[in-house]
C-alpha positions as CSV (number, residue, x, y, z in Angstrom):
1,X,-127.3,30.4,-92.8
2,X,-127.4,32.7,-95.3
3,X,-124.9,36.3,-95.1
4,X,-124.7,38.3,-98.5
5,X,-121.2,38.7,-100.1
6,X,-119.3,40.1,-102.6
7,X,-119.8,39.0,-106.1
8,X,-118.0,39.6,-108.9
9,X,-119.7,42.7,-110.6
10,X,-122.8,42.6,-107.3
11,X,-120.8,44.8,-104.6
12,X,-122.5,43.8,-101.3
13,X,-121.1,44.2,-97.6
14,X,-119.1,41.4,-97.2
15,X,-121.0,39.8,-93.9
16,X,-120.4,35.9,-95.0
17,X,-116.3,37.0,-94.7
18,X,-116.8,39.1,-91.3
19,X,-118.9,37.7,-89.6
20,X,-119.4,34.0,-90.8
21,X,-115.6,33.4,-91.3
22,X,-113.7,36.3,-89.0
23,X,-112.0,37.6,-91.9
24,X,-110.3,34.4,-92.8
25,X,-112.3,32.1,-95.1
26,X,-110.1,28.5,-94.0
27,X,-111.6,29.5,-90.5
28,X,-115.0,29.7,-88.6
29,X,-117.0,31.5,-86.2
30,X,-119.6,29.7,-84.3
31,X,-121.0,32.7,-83.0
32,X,-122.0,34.0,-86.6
33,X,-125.8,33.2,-86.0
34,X,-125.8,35.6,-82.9
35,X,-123.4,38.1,-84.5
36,X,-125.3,38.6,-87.6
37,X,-128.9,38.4,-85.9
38,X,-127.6,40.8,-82.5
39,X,-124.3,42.3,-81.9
40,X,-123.8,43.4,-85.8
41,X,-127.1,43.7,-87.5
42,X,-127.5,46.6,-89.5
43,X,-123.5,47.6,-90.0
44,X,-121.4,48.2,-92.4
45,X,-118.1,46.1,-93.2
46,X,-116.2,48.6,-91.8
47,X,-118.1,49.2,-88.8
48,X,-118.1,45.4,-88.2
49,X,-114.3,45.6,-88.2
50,X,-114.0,48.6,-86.4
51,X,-115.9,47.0,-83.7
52,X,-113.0,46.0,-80.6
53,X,-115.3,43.3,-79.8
54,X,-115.1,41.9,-83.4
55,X,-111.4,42.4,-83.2
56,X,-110.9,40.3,-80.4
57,X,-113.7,37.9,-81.3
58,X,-111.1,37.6,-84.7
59,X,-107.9,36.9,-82.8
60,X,-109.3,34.9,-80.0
61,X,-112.9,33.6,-81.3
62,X,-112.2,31.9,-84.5
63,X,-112.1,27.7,-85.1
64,X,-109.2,26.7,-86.6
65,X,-109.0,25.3,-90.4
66,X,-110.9,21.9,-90.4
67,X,-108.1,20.1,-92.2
68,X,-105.8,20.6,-88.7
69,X,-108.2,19.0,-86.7
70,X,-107.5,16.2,-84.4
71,X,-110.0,13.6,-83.7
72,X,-110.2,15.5,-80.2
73,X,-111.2,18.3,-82.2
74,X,-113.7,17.6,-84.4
75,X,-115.5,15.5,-80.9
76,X,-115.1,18.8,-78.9
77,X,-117.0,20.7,-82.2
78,X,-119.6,18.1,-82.4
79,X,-120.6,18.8,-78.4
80,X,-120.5,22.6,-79.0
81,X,-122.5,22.8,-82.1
82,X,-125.3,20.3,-80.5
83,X,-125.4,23.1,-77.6
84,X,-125.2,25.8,-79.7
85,X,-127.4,24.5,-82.5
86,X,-129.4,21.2,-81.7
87,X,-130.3,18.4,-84.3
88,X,-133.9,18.7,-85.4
89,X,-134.9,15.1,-84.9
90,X,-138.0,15.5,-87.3
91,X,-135.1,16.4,-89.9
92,X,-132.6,14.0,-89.0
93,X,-135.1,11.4,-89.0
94,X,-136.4,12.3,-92.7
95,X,-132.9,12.0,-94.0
96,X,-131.9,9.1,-91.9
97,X,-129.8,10.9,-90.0
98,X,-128.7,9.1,-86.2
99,X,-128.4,11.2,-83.7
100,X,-126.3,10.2,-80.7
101,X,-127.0,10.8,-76.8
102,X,-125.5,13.5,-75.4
103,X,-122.1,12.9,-73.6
């Protein structure tokens, strides 16, 4: 998913940091399809983290760097992101891509 950014000497609200990252670029937000599509489409940075649902959302709502993940962790991911955004089979199978059976 694409979020626009700021770029050396191409000012743009910053909605890859916001809302794709929470502020914190080590860190995620699996939510950032509905956030940028829904809840904060059309606002500004600061509006964004104005917002006390974004604040929470960035205390509470973020996943944690992928280089302090357990095994656990990375299996619990997997499960939400194939809820939250399921393989395409027609692309997995073009790239040879397995997909495994849900739990």
């Amino acid at each position: 998913m694409s979020l626009c950014e700021t770029e050396e000497g191409r000012p743009a609200q910053d909605h890859h940091l916001d809302l794709g990252h929470l502020g914190n670029f080590r860190e995620g937000n699996l939510r950032a399809r509905d956030d940028a599509h829904t809840t904060y489409h059309g606002m500004t940075d600061s509006q964004i983290r104005a917002d006390s649902d974004w604040q929470r959302e960035e205390r509470d709502g973020r996943l944690k760097p992928l280089d302090l993940f357990t095994d656990e962790d990375f299996a619990a991911l997997r499960r939400e992101l194939d809820v939250v955004i399921p393989p395409d089979p027609a692309l997995c199978a073009r790239f040879g891509i397995g997909i495994d059976p849900p739990d």
